[in-house]
N, C-alpha and C positions, 0 to 999 in steps of 0.2 A: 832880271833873270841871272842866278849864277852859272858862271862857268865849269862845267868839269871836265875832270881829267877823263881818257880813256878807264884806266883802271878804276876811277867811280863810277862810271859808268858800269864797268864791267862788273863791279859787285854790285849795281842794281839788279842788271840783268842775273845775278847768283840768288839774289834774294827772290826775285821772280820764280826762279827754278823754284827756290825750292817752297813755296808758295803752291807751284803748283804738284810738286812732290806728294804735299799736305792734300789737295783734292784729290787724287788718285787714290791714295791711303782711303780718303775717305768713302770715293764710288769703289773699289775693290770689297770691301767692306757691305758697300749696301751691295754687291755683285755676289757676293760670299754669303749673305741672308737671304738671298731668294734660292740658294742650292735647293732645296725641299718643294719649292714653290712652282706650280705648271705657268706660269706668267711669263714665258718666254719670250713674246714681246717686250717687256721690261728689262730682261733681261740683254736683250739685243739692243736697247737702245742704251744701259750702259757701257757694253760691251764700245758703241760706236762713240761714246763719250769718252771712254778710256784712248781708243785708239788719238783721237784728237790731241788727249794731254799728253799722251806721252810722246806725241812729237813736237809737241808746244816745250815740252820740257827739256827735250833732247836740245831743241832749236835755240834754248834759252841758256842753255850749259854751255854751247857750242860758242855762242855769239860772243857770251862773257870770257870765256878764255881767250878769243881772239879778243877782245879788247884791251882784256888785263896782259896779255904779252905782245901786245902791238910793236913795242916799240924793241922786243929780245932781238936780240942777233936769231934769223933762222936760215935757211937754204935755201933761199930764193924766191920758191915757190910758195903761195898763202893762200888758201883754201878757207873760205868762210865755213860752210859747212860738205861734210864727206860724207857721201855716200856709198858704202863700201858695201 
């Protein structure tokens, strides 16, 4: 098993993001083809799959910046992820 650094790490986790960037792109889409459609259940169940990714995505943006500046000079305080 290799070694890596933080900041490979942290561009795994970038590439993850944007991986799942790419499925959103894609359910918004099939979310956006059933506008016309009474299938509202369908509709709802992308909606609850979107909600997922996008905080899979946020989670995965978040994670890799703290890895790839792990090591900056910052202010004491480090927050994995913020909830604001």
């Amino acid at each position: 098993m290799s070694e890596k650094t933080l900041r490979e790490l942290g561009e795994e986790y970038e590439a993850a993001a944007t991986i799942v960037k790419d499925r959103i792109a894609l359910k918004r889409a099939q979310l956006h083809a059933l506008k016309d459609s009474v299938c509202s259940n369908e509709a709802y169940l992308l909606k609850s799959e979107l909600k997922l990714l996008y905080a899979e995505q946020r989670e995965a943006r978040e994670t890799a910046e703290y890895l790839k500046s792990y090591y900056e000079p910052h202010d004491g305080k480090r927050e994995l992820f913020s909830y604001k």
